[in-house]
C-alpha positions as CSV (number, residue, x, y, z in Angstrom):
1,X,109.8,90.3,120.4
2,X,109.3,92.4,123.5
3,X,113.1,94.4,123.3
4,X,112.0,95.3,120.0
5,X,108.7,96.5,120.7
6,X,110.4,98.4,123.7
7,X,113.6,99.5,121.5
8,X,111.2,101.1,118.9
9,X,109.0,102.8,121.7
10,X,112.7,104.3,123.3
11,X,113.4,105.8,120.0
12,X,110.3,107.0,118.0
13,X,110.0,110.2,120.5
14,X,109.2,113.5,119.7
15,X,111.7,116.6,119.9
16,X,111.7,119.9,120.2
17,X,109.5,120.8,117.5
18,X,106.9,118.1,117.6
19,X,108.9,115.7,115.0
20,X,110.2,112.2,115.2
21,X,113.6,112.0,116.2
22,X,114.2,108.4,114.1
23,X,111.6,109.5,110.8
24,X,113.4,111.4,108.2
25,X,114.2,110.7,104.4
26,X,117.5,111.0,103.1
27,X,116.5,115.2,103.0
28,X,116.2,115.4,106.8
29,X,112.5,116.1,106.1
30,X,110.9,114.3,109.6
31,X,107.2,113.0,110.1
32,X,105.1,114.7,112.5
33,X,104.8,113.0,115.9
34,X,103.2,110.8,116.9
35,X,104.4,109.1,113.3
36,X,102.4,105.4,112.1
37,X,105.9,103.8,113.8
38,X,104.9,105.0,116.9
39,X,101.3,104.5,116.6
40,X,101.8,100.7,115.6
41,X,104.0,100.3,117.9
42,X,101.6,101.6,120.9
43,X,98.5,99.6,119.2
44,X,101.1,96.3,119.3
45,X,102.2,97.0,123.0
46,X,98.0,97.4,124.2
47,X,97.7,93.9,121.9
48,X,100.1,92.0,123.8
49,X,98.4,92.7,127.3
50,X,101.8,95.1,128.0
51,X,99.5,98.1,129.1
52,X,97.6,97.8,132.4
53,X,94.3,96.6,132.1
54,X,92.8,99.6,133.5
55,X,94.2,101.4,131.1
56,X,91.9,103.3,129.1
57,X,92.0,103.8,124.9
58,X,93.2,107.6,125.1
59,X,96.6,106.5,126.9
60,X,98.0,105.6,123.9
61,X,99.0,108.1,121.3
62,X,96.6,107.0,118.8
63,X,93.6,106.6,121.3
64,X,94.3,111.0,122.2
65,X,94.4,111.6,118.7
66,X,91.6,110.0,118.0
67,X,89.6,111.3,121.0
68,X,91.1,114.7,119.9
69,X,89.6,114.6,116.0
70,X,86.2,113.4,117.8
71,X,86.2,116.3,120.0
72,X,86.6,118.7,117.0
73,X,84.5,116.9,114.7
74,X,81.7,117.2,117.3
75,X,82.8,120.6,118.0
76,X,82.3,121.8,114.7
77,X,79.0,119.6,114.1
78,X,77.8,121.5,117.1
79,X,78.9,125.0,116.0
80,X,77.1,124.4,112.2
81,X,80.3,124.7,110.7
82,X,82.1,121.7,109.5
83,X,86.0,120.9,109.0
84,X,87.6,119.3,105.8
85,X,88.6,115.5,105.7
């Protein structure tokens, strides 16, 4: 379901503040962006052979985040210090 996939993508964006514009309970609380809709979403479109081939892992949301946690992970390994789960 392609418009779907797209649809979704359209509307789980981040605004101003870093939140997603479409994730928030009934308080108006929001989820951080990129939220797991987002992420699935991204992880769905690289399944379906929608992203260019050449595309590497960190164009999608999840692949930067990912490369970003390794980077400090490693970071901190390196520095003797080490950061919380």
């Amino acid at each position: 379901m392609p418009d779907l996939l797209e649809r979704t993508l359209s509307e789980h964006t981040a605004d101003s503040e870093g939140y997603c514009r479409e994730c928030r309970d009934a308080t108006g609380v929001s989820a951080s962006w990129p939220c797991v809709t987002r992420e699935l979403a991204e992880q769905a479109r690289s399944m379906n052979g929608a992203a260019p081939d050449d595309a590497p892992a960190s164009s999608t949301v999840a692949g930067r985040r990912r490369a970003r946690d390794l980077s400090a992970t490693a970071g901190a390994e390196g520095s003797g210090r080490h950061q919380s789960p």
